[in-house]
C-alpha positions as CSV (number, residue, x, y, z in Angstrom):
1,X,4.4,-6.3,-11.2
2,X,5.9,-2.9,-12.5
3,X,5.1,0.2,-13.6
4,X,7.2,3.0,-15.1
5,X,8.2,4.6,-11.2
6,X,6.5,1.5,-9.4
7,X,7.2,-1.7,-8.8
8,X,6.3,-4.5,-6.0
9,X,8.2,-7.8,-4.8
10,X,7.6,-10.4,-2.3
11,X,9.9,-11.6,0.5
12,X,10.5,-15.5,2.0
13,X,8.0,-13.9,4.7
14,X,5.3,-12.8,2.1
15,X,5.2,-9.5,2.8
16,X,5.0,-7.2,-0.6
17,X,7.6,-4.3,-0.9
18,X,6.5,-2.0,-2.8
19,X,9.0,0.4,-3.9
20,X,9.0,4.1,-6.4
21,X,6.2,6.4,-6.7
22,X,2.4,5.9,-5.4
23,X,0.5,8.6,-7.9
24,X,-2.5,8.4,-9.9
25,X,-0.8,7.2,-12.4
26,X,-0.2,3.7,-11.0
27,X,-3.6,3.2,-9.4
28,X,-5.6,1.0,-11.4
29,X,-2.0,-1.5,-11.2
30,X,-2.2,-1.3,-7.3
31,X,-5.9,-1.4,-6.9
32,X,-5.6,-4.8,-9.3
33,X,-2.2,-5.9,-6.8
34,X,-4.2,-5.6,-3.8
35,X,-7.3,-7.3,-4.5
36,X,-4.9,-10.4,-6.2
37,X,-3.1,-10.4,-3.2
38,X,-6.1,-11.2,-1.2
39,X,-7.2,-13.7,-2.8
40,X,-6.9,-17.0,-0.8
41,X,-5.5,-15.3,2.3
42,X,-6.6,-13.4,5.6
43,X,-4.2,-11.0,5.3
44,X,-2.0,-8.8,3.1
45,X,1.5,-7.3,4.7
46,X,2.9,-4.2,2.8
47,X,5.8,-2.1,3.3
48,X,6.0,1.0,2.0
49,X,9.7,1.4,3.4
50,X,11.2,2.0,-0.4
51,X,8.0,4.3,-1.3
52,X,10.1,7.8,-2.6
53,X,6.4,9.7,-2.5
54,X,2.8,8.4,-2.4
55,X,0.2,11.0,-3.5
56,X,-3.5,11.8,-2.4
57,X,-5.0,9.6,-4.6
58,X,-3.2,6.5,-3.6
59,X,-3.5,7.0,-0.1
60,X,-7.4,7.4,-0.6
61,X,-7.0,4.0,-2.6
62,X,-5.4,2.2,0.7
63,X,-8.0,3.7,3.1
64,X,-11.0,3.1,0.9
65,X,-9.4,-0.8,0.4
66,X,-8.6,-1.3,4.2
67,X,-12.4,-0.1,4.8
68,X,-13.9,-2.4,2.7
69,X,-12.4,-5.5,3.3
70,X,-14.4,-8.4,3.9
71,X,-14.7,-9.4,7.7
72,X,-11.6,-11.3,9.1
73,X,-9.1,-9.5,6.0
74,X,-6.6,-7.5,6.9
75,X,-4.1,-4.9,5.4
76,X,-0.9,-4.5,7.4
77,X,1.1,-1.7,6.8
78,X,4.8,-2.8,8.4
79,X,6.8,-0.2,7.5
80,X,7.2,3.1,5.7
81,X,9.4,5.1,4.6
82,X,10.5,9.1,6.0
83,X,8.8,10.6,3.2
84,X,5.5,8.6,3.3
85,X,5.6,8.9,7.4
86,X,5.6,12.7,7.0
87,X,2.7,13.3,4.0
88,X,0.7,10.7,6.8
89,X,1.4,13.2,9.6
90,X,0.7,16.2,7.2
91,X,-2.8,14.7,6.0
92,X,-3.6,13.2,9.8
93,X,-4.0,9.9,8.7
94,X,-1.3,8.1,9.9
95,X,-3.7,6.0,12.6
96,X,-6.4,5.2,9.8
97,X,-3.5,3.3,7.7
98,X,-0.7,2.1,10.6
């Protein structure tokens, strides 16, 4: 899956690396990803380690999905980058997503 700034790959381990820019732009690609992703398995691991900058939008996308997820589905966030760790601590909402 890519994008114009976004783009996601999967280890030997299967966690998804998703690496560029998290905007607005590229929700409708990562709301599609995620619920692919879930299909079939009890959990989804993501890092956000090569994430440059993730916006408002797509962190209300991650929330929202984490919330809704169907009973024994989980979203784990492994890793994130600097930038991503400090708009988290900015917007307090580094507990609802690590």
């Amino acid at each position: 899956m890519s994008a114009r700034n976004f783009s996601v790959s999967q280890d030997g381990q299967g966690v998804y690396h998703l690496e560029g820019e998290l905007s607005i732009h590229e929700l409708d690609k990562v709301k599609v990803f995620l619920e692919e992703s879930l299909k079939g398995v009890g959990e989804v691991s993501l890092s956000l380690a090569k994430v440059r900058f993730i916006d408002t939008a797509a962190l209300q996308l991650l929330i929202a999905f984490k919330r809704r997820l169907e009973p024994g589905a989980k979203l784990k966030i492994s890793s994130v980058s600097d930038e991503v760790e400090d708009i988290l601590s900015l917007c307090g909402l580094k507990a609802s997503l690590l």
